[in-house]
C-alpha positions in Angstrom: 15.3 74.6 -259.4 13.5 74.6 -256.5 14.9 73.6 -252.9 12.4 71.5 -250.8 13.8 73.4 -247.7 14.6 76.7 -246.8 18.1 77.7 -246.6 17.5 79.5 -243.4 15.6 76.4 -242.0 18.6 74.3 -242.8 21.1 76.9 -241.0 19.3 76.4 -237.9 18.6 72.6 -237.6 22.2 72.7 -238.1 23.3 75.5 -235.6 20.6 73.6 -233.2 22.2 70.2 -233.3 26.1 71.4 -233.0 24.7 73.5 -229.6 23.1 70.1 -228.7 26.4 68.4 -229.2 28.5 70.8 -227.7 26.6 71.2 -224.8 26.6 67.0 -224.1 30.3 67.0 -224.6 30.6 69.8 -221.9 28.6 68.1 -219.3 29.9 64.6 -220.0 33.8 66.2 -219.8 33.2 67.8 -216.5 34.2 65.8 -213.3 31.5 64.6 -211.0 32.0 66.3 -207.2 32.8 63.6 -204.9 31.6 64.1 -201.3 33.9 62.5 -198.3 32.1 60.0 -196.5 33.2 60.6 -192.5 35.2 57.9 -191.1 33.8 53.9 -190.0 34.4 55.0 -186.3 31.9 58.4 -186.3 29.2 56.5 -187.4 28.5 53.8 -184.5 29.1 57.5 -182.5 26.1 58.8 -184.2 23.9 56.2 -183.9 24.4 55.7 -180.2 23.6 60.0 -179.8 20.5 59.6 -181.8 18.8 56.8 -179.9 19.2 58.6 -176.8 16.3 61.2 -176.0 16.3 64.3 -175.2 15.7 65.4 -171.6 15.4 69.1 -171.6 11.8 70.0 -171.1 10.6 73.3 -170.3 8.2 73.8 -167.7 5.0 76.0 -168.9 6.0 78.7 -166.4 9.3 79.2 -167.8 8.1 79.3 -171.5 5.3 81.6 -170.2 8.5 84.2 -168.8 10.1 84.1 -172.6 7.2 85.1 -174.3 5.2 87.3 -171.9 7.7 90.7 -173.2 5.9 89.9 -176.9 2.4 88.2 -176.3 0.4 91.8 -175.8 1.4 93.2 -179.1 -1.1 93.0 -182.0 -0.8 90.5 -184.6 -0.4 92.5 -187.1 3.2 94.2 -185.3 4.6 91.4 -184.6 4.2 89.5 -187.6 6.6 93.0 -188.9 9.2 92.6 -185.8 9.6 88.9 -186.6 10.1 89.5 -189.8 12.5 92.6 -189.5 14.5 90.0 -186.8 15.4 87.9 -190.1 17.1 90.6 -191.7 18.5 92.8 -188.9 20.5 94.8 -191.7 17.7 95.8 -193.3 16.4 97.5 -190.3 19.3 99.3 -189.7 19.6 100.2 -193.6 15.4 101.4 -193.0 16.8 103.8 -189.9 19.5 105.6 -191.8 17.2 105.6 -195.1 14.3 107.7 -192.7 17.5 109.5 -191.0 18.4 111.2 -194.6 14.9 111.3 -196.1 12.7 114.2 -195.5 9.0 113.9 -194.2 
């Protein structure tokens, strides 16, 4: 007698379809997170702040003092500090890594 199917084939359809079941039972058992909605009375507060504008303007000699300590390095160093500044811990790690290691 011959079997249309392989046994093996068969197996894994089956294994296939209960990990398909199982794994819509999980996610329809689980609990949706529910997210707090602030109260009725901070709302009309938050409207009111975003429809006024901002006054704080900078004037071009004061945004000229911030970045005159930075604007006569090359390109190419301070694309590295601004990047170092993002992971200030890493820097520090880079120090006591060159501290240890010998040259």
């Amino acid at each position: 007698m011959s079997l249309p199917f392989k046994p093996h084939i068969i197996a894994l359809l089956c294994s296939a379809g209960l990990l398909a079941a199982a794994g819509t039972l999980y996610v329809q058992s689980r609990t949706p997170a529910t997210i707090a909605e602030p109260p009725a009375q901070q709302a009309p507060a938050l409207a009111a702040s975003t429809t006024q504008p901002v006054a704080a303007t900078y004037t071009q000699a004061q945004i000229d003092q911030w970045v005159a300590p930075i604007a006569l390095y090359p390109d190419s160093l301070l694309s590295q500090v601004l990047m170092a500044s993002t992971y200030p811990d890493n820097v520090l790690q880079a120090v006591q890594w060159s501290r240890i290691t010998p040259r």
